[in-house]
N, C-alpha and C positions, 0 to 999 in steps of 0.2 A: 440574549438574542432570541426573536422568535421571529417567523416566516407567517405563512397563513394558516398552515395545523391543520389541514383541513379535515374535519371528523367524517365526512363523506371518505376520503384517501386512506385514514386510519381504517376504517371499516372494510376496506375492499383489498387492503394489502395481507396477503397470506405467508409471504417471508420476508426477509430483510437479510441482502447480500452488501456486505461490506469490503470495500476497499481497507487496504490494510497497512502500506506504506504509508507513512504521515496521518492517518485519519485513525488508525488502530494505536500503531505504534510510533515512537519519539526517532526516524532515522539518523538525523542530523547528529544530536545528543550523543546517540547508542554508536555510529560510527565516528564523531570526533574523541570521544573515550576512549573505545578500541585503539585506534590510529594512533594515539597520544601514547599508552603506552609498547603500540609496536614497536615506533619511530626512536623511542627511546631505546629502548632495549635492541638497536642497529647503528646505535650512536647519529641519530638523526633528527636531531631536538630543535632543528632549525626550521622545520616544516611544522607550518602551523597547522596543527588537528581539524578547527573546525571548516579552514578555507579549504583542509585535503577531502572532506568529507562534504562539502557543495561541487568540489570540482569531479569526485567520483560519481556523486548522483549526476550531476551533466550531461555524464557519459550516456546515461541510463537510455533517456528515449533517443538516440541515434542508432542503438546497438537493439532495441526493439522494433526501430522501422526499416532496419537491414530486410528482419522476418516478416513486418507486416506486406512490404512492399513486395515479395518473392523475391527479391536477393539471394537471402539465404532460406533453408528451411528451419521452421518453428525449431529452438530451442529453447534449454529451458533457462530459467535464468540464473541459478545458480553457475551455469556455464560464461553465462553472457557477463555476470561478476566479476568472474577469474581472469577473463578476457582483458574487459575495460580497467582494470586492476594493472595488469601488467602493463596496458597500454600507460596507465596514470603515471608508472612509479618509471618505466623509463623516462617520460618528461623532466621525471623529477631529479632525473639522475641515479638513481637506486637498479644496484645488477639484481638481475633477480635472479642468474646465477648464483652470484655469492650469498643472497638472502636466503636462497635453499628451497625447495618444492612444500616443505611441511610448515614452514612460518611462511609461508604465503597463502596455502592453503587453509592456514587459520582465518588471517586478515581477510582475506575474499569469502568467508562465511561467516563474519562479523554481522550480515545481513541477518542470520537467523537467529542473532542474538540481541536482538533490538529491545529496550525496554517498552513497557505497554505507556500510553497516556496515562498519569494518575486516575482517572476516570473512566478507565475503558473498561477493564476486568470486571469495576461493579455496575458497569451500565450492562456488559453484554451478558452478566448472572441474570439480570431481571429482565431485559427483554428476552430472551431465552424463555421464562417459566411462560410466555405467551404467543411465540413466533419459534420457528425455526430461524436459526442465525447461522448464516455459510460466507464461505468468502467466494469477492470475486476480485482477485487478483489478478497479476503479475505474473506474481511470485510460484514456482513450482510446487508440488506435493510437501517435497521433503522440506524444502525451506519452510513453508507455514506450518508445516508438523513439529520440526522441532522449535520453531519461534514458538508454539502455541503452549505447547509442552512445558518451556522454562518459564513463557509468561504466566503461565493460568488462563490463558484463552480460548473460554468454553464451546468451540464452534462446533455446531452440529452433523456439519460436513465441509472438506475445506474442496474447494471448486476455483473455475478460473482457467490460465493459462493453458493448463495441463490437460483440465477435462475438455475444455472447446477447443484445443489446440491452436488458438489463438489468442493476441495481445490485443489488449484496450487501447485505442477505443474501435476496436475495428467492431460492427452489429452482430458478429456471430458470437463474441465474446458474451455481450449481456442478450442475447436470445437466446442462446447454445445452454446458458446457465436458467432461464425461466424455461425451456424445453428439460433438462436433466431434472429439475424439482417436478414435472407437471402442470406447471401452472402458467397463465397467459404473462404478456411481459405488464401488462395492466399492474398485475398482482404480486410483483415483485418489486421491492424498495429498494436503489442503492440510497447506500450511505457512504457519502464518500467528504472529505475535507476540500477537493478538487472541483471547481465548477465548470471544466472542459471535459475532465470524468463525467459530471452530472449531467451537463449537456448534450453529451454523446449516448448515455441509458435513457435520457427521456427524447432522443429523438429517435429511437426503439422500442418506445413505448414507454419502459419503464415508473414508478411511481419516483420520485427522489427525495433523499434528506440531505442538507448539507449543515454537518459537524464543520464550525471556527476550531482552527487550531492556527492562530496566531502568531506561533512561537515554531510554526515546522521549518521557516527559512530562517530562523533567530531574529525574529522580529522584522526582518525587512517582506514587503507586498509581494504575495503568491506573485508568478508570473501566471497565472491564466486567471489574475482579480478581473477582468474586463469580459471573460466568459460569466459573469454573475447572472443571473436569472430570479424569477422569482421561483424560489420552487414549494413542493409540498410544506415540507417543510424545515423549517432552521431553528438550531437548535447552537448551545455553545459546551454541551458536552454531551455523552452516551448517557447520563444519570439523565439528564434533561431531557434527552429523547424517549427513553423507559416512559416518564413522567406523560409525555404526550400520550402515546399507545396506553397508559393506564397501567403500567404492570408495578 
């Protein structure tokens, strides 16, 4: 896959912030593993892993637009996990009385244990030797720190929720993060696998790339395919995007 590449864009961008759920790392994957063997080891082998792991992501942006909206105040998300977690597994029928504070407390930080894309660690070594590479997540400090830690995820600084105290796609998110580097939002690249993410940094100016990942709903069509755009550029993995930028 490629977009238009544009070597004018390539020239003018001076970092590249990356989304990190589904476009970094494998969520789907990384929590129906987990889940699979929680659910066992509670004698609950009747709940299927990967449909438990789209039903907890679900959760994800209703329990971020509690904060965006002022509902509530900015939390972080490894709270808002724990939360939607509990809320998940009463449906499911599961006490989390009797499951206990400490195996649940695992499974609700399954998040930070996310495997990376086969391609992401060596795409994000080599844009690195020619960009700064930050995150602009979701995701809290600690959760990308120790996700970045087991993966090998060489970021240069992890950014996002935490530093702009707010969630995507709200504009202070991807300004709040081209104001923390210095640089105009011109001059900052998301990379995101999401084209309602890409839509929302480039109607802030931002530069964007969008990484194909295919396989982040297990092959069935993103729900935001109809946000598609033409952007900077498109790419179908991080080695491929290196390859653009020339590193």
């Amino acid at each position: 896959m490629t977009g238009t590449n544009d070597g004018n864009a390539v020239r003018r961008v001076k970092a590249l912030a990356f989304d990190v759920f589904g476009t970094v790392v494998d969520w789907r994957s990384g929590i129906a593993h987990e889940a699979a063997a929680w659910f066992a080891a509670i004698g609950r082998e009747d709940i299927d892993a990967a449909s438990f792991a789209d039903a907890w992501r679900g959760l994800y942006q209703p329990a971020l637009e509690a904060c965006r909206s002022g509902a509530r105040p900015y939390t972080r998300l490894d709270i808002l996990n724990r939360e939607t977690l509990e809320q998940l597994l009463h449906t499911l029928g599961v006490d989390r009385v009797a499951v206990g504070d400490a195996r649940l407390a695992t499974l609700a930080q399954a998040w930070r244990r996310l495997p990376p894309w086969p391609d992401a660690v060596p795409g994000l070594v080599r844009l690195k030797q020619r960009l700064p590479i930050v995150t602009l997540s979701n995701g809290n400090v600690a959760l990308i720190l120790e996700m970045a830690r087991r993966a090998g995820l060489p970021w240069d600084a992890i950014l996002g929720a935490d530093a702009t105290q707010c969630f995507k796609p709200l504009p202070q998110a991807y300004l709040g993060t081209a104001d923390l580097l210095g640089i105009e939002p011109a001059e900052l690249c998301l990379v995101a696998a999401h084209h309602s993410d890409l839509a929302a940094a480039r109607a802030c100016g931002l530069a964007t790339a969008f990484v194909a990942r295919p396989q982040e709903y297990g092959g069935r069509r993103a729900p935001d395919a109809d946000a598609r755009q033409d952007w900077e550029f498109e790419v179908d993995s991080l080695e491929a995007l290196a390859d653009v930028f020339g590193c």
